[in-house]
matplotlib code that plots the C-alpha trace (Angstrom):
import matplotlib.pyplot as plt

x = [103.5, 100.4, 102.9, 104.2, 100.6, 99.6, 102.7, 101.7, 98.5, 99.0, 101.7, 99.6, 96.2, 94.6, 95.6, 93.6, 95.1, 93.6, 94.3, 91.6, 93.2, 90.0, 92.1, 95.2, 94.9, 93.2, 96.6, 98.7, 97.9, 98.7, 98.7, 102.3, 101.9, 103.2, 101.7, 102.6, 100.1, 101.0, 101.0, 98.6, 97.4, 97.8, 95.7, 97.4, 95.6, 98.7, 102.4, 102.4, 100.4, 102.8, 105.7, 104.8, 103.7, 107.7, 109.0, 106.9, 107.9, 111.4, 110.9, 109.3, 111.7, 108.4, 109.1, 107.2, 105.8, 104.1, 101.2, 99.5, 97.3, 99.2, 99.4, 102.9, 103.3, 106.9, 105.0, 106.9, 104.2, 103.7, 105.1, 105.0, 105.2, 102.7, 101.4, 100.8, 97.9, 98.1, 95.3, 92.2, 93.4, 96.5, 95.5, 95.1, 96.2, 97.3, 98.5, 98.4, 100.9, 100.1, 102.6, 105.3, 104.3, 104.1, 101.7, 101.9, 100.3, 100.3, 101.4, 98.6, 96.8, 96.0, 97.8, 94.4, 92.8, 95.7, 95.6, 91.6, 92.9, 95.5, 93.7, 91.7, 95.3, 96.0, 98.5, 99.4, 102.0, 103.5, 104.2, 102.1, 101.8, 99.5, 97.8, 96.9, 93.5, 94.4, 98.2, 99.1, 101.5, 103.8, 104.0, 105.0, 108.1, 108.8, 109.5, 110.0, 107.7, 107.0, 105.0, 104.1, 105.2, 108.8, 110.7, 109.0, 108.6, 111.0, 110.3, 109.3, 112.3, 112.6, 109.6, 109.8, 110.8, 111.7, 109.9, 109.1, 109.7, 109.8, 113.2, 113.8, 114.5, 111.1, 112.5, 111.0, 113.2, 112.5, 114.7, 114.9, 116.9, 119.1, 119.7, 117.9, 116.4, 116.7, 117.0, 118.7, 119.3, 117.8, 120.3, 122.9, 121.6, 121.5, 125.2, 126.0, 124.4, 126.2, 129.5, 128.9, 128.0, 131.3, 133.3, 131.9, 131.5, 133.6, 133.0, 129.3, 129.5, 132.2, 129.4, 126.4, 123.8, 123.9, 120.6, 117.4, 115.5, 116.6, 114.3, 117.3, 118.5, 119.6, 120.1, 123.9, 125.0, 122.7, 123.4, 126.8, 125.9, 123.3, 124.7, 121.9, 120.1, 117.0, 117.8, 118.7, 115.2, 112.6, 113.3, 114.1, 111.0, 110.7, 113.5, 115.2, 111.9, 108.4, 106.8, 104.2, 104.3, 105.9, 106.3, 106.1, 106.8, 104.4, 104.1, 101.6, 99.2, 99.9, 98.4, 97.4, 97.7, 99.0, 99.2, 102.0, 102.5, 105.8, 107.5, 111.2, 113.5, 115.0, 114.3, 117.1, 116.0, 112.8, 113.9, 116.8, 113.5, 111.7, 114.5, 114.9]
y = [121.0, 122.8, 123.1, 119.8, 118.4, 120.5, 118.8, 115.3, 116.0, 117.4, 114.6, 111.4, 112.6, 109.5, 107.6, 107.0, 109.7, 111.0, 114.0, 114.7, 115.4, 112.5, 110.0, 111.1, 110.7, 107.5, 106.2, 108.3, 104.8, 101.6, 98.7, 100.2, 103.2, 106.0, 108.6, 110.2, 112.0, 111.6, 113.6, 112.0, 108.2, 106.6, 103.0, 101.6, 99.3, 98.4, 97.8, 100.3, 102.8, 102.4, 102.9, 106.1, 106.5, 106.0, 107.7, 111.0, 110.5, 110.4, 113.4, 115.8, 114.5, 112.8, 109.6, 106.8, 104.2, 100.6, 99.8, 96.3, 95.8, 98.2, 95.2, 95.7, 97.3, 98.6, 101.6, 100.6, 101.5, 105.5, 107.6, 111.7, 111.4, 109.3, 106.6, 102.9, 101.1, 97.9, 96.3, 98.0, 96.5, 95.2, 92.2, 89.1, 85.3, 85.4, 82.1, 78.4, 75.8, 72.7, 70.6, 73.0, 73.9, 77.7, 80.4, 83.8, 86.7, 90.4, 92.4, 93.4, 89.9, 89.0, 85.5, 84.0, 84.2, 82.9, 79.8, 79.4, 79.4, 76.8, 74.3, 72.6, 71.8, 70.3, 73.4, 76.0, 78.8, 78.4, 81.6, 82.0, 85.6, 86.3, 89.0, 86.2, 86.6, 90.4, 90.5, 90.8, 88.8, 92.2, 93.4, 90.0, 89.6, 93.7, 92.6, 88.9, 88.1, 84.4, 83.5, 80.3, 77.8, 79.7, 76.7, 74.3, 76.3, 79.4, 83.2, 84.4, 85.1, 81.1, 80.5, 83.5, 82.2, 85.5, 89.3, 92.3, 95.1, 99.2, 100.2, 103.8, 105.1, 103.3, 100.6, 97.1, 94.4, 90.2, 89.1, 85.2, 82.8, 82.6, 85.9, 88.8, 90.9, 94.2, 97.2, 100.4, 101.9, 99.3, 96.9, 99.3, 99.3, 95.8, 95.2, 97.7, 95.7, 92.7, 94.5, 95.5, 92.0, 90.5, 93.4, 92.3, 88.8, 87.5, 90.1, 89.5, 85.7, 86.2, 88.2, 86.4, 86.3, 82.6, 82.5, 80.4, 84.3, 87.4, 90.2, 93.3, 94.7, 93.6, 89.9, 90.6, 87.6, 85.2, 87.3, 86.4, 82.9, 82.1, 84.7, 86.2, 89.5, 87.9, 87.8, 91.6, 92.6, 90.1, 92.3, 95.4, 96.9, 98.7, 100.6, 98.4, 98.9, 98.4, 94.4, 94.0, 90.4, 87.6, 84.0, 82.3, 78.5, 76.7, 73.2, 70.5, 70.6, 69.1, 65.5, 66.4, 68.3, 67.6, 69.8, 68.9, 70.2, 69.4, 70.8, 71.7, 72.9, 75.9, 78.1, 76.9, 73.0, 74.1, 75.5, 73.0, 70.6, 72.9, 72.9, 69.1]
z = [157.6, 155.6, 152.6, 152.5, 152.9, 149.7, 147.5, 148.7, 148.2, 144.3, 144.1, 145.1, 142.9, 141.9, 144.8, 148.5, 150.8, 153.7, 155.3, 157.8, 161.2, 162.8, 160.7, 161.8, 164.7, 164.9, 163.2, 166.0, 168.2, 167.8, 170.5, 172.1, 174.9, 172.3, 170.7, 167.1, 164.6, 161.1, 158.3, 156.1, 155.3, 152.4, 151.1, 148.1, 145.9, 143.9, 143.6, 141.1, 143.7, 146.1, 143.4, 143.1, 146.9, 147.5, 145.1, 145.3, 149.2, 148.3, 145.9, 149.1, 151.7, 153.9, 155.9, 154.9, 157.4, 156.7, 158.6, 159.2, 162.1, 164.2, 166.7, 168.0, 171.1, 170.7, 168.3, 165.2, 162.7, 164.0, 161.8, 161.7, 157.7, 155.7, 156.9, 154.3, 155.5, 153.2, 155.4, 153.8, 150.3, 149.5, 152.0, 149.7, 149.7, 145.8, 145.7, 147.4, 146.6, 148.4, 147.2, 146.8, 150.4, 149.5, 149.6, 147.8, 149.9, 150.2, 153.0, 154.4, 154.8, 158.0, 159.6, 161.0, 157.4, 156.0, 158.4, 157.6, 153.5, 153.9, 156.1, 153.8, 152.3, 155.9, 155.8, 158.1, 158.3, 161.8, 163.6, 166.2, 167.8, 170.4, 168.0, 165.2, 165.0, 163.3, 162.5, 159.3, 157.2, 156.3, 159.6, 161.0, 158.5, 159.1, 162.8, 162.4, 165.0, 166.3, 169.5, 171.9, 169.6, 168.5, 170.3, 167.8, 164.5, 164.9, 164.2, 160.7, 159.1, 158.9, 156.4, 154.7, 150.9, 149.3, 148.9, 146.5, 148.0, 147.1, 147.6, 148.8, 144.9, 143.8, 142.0, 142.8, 143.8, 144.6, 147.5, 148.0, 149.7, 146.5, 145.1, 144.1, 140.8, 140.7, 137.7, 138.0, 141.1, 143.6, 142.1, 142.8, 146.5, 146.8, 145.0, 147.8, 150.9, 149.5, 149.7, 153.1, 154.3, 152.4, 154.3, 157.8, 157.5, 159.8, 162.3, 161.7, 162.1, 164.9, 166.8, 166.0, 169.6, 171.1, 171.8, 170.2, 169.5, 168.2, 167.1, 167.4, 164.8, 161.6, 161.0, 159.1, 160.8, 159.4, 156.0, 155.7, 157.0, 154.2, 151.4, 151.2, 151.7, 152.7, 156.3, 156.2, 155.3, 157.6, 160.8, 159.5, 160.3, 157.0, 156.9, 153.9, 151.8, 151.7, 151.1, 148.3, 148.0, 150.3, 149.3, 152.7, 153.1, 154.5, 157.0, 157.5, 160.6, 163.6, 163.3, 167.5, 170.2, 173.4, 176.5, 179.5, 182.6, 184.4, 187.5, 187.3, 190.5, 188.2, 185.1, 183.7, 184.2, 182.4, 179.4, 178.6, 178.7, 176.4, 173.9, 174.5]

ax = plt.figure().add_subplot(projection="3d")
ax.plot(x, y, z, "-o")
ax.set_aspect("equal")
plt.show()
């Protein structure tokens, strides 16, 4: 462990690592029961910081883990290689389009701030998980989270427009609902993920969950569906690459609220009215 400390450390010179065993393990927790020290943390200020980040991770054989808010209580974001917290920098709103109903952001911005940014538009972005007030954008689409209002709006992976993300040979890619860019070997990659979608597509679309909310797995279903690798990537919890920048679609307010309270003689009864 000493050794491979020393070549990430000699490898990632210039950039915001931390190896001090207090930071460590402050980043062995998150809000899940589990417990795992990392090697090292890493705050990138760049795409280009954490081009190298991957690449030099690639190089030494060290896992790499994206971090958020470290909200999730399943312990996706503990890691025993390096740790990328994008929520110290990388955590801006870049862009608002109010009548294109989009909004540019990086990973590590967090979902309440976001909210605060679009309402003057009379915007908001509509996934709504309990943790909003400190989630972050990235970590949302990494698990495709939703919340209270999922029977309304739907999870994330619904307003997600596209995504630049680090692929696992350092090259940067931009996913969207319509195709991809990629050079070199990440387009290689993603010519390969399209060829294994094409082969299972009608086992994938044969097997796709009947149900309103699925967070497991892959999404190759709704891949095939769509034809596009889009889907693959919001719920893969960052083990298809690492998000720099997401394009998120985005809705208008609510014009009111209303709160209802209704009796129903079964669970069943109660969500077919939900859904109604």
């Amino acid at each position: 462990m000493l050794r491979r400390a020393k070549e990430l450390r000699r490898a990632l010179k210039g950039i915001e690592v931390d190896f001090s065993r207090a930071v460590r393990l402050c980043y062995a927790r998150s809000a899940s029961i589990f417990w795992m020290e990392p090697l090292a943390v890493a705050y990138p200020k760049s795409a280009e910081e954490v081009v190298r980040v991957v690449r030099a991770c690639a190089e030494l054989g060290v896992p790499i883990t994206a971090r958020g808010a470290g909200s999730s209580i399943a312990g996706q974001c503990l890691s025993r290689g390096l740790v990328l917290d994008f929520s110290r920098y990388m955590n801006e709103t870049i862009e608002v389009d109010p009548e294109g109903r989009r909004a540019k952001v990086q990973p590590g911005g967090v979902l309440s701030r976001l909210n605060e940014r679009l309402r003057p538009y009379g915007l908001f972005f509509p996934p709504d998980p309990s943790s909003a007030d400190f989630c972050t954008v990235g970590g949302m689409a990494a698990v495709n989270s939703s919340g209270a209002r999922f029977v309304r709006y739907g999870p994330t992976r619904r307003w997600v427009r596209s995504v630049k993300v680090v692929l696992s040979t350092g090259d940067v890619a931009l996913i969207g609902r319509e195709g991809w860019e990629a050079s070199g070997k990440g387009a290689e990659i993603l010519r390969t993920a399209e060829a294994v979608v094409e082969r299972h597509r009608g086992t994938a679309l044969k097997g796709a969950p009947k149900v309103a909310k699925n967070a497991s797995g892959y999404a190759l279903w709704e891949a095939a569906e769509k034809d596009s690798l889009l889907p693959l990537f919001i719920g893969s919890e960052g083990t298809l690459g690492v998000f720099i920048e997401l394009e998120l679609e985005v809705h208008p307010l609510p014009r009111r609220r209303a709160c209802v309270f209704s009796l129903h003689r079964s669970a069943e009864g109660a969500a077919e009215a939900a859904l109604r």
